[in-house]
C-alpha positions in Angstrom: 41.4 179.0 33.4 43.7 176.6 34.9 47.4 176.9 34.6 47.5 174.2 32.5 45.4 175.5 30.0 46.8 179.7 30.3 50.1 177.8 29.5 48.7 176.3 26.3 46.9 179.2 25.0 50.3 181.1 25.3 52.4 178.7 23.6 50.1 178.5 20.6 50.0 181.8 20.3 54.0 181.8 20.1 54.5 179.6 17.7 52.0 181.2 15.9 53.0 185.1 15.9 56.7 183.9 15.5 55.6 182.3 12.3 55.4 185.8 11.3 59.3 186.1 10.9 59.9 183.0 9.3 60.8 181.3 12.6 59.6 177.7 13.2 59.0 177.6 16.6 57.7 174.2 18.3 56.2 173.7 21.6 58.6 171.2 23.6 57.4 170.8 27.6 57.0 174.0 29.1 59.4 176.1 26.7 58.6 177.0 23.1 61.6 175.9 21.1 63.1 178.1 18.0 65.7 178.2 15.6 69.4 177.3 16.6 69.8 178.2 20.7 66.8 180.4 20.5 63.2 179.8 23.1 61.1 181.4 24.6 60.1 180.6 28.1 56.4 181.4 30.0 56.5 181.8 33.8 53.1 183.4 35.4 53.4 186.7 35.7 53.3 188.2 39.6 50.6 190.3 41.5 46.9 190.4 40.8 47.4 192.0 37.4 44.4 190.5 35.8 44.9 187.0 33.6 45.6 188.7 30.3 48.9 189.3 31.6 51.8 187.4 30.0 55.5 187.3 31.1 57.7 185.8 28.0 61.8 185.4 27.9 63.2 184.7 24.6 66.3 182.6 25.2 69.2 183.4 23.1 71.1 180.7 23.8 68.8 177.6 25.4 71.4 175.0 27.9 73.7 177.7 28.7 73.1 179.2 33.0 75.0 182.2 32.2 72.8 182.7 28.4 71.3 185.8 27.8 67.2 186.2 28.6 65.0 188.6 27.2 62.2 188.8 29.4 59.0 191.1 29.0 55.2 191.6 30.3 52.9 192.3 28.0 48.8 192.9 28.5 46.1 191.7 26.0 42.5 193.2 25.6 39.2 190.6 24.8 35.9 189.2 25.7 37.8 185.7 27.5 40.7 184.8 29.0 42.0 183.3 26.1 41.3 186.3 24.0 43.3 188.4 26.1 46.2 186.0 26.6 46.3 185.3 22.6 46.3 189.4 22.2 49.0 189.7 25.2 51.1 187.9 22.6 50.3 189.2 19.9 51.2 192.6 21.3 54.9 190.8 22.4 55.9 190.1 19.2 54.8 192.9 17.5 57.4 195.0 19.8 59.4 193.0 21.8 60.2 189.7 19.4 60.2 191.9 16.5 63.2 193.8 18.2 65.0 190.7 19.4 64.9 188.5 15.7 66.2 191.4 14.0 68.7 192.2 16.7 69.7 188.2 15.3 69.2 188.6 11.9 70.9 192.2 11.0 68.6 192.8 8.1 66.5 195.7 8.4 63.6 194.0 8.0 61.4 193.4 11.2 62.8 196.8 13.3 65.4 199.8 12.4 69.3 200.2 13.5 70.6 203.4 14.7 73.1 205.0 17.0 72.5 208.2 18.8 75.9 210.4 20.7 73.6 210.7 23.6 74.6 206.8 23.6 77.8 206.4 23.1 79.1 202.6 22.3 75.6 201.7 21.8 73.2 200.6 19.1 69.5 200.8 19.2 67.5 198.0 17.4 64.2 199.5 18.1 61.0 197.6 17.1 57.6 198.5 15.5 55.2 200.8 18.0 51.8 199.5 18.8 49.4 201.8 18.7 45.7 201.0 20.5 42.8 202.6 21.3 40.6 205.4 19.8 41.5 207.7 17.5 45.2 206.1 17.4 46.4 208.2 14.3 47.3 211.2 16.3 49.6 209.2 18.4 51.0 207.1 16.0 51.6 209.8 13.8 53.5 211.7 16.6 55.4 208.6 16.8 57.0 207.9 13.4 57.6 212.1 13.6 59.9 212.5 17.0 62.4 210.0 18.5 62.1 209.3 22.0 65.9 207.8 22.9 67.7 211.4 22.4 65.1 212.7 24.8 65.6 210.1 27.6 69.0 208.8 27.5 70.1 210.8 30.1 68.0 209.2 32.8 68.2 205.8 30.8 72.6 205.7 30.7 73.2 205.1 34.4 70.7 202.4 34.3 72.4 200.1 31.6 74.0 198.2 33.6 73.2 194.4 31.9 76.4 193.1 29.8 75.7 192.7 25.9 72.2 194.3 25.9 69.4 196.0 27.7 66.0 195.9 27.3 63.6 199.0 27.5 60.1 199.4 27.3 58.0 202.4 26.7 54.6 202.7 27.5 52.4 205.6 27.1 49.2 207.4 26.8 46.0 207.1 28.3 44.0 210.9 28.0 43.8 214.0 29.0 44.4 214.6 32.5 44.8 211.2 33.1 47.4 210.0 30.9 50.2 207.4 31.7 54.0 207.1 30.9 55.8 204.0 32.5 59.7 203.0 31.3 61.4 199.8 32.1 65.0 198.8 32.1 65.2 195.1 32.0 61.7 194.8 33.4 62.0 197.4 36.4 60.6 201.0 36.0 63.3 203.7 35.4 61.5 206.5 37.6 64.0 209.0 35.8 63.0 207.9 32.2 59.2 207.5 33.0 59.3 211.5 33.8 61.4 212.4 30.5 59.2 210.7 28.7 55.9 212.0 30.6 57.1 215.4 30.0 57.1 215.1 26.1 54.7 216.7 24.1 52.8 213.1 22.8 49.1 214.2 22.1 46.4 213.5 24.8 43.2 213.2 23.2 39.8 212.9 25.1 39.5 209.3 24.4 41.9 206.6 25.8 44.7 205.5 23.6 48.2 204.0 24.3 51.2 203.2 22.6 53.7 200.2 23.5 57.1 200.4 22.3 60.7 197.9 23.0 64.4 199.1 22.3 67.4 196.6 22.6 70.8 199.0 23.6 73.7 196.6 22.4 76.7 197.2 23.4 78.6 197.6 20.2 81.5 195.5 21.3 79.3 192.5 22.4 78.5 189.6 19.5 75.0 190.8 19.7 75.8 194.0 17.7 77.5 192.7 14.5 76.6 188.8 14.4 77.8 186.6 11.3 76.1 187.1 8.6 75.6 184.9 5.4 77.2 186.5 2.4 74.0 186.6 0.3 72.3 188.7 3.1 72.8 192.7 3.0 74.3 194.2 5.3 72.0 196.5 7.5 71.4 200.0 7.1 72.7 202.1 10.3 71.4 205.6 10.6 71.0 208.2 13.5 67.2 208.2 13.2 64.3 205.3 12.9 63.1 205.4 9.7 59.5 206.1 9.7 58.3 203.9 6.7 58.8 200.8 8.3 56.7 201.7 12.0 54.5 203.3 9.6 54.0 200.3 7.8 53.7 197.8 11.2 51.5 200.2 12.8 49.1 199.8 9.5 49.4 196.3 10.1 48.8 195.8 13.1 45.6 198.1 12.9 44.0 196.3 10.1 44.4 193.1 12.4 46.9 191.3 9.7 
């Protein structure tokens, strides 16, 4: 697929997913341009990683040098190119967009608040997990059950070193005897936080499965952490745990393909 064409595929498939949050996002050159200052920027995504592979920023604040960028890599899974590319994306914004716009929004409704003392001076606005794979129960119920932050914040602290925010991914899984567990920090691997979180007690089946999960830390004292709100919106609900009704809930979603 030419560049050209990979760049298409991806944008459509923005616009598309982001319609999922009530965002209107319109394709304009080579960004895709949302609400306000908000974007998200494509670049090709480095190494021979396969073509499914899709590196998205979601601007916060589109014109400014100095603005804050959310960047991510996600995979996707299909028959074509532009199966795996539209699936790459879908997988983004069921994680990594889902954390960012409720990060923006404050209302509890696309990914939980929740501060941990292993943190301190941080909030966690964790998204939805994405479960894949066979037999994806067992993981995803392990999932909504244990919280993963407590377990890994000591490796993770040194490492936030980004003002405002940081980014970190989790990714995990694979099988028995040959399982995986990757974390990033702003898109590099955190070797200390890959081995807390290898050394949990996730459940390796015999069959391949693998779970995808995104955390924003915000600094509590950046705007980020407690943006204007409108009046008629509630105010969010901060607790020291995810709740597990909502990645229930996304999880079913996303597994029925909605």
């Amino acid at each position: 697929m030419r560049p050209q064409d990979r760049l298409a595929v991806i944008q459509r498939s923005v616009v598309r997913e982001m319609a999922r949050y009530g965002q209107r996002f319109t394709v304009d050159g080579e960004i895709v341009r949302g609400p306000g200052t908000t974007a998200v920027a494509v670049r090709e995504h480095p190494g021979a990683s396969g073509p499914g592979h899709v590196d998205l920023g979601f601007v916060l604040h589109l014109g400014r040098a100095d603005g804050p960028v959310v960047w991510d890599c996600a995979a996707g899974l299909g028959k074509t190119e532009e199966e795996q590319l539209d699936n790459a994306v879908k997988m983004w914004a069921t994680t990594t967009a889902a954390a960012v716009v409720e990060m923006l929004e404050h209302r509890g409704e696309h990914g939980d608040h929740y501060r941990h003392e292993a943190l301190p001076g941080r909030l966690a606005v964790q998204g939805p997990a994405a479960v894949f794979g066979f037999d994806s129960e067992r993981l995803a119920g392990w999932l909504a059950d244990h919280q993963l932050l407590p377990a890994l914040a000591g490796a993770l602290h040194p490492e936030l070193t980004t003002p405002g925010f940081n980014g970190v991914k989790l990714f995990l899984g694979g099988k028995a005897g040959d399982d995986i567990a990757e974390v990033r920090v702003n898109g590099e691997v955190s070797e200390a936080a890959s081995a807390a979180l290898r050394a949990l007690s996730w459940p390796r089946g015999e069959r391949l499965c693998w779970a995808r999960l995104f955390i924003l830390l915000v600094d509590e004292r950046s705007p980020e952490a407690e943006p204007d709100t409108p009046t008629d919106v509630p105010a969010p609900v901060y607790s020291r745990t995810p709740r597990r009704g909502l990645l229930s809930r996304w999880w079913q979603a996303l597994r029925a393909g909605q």
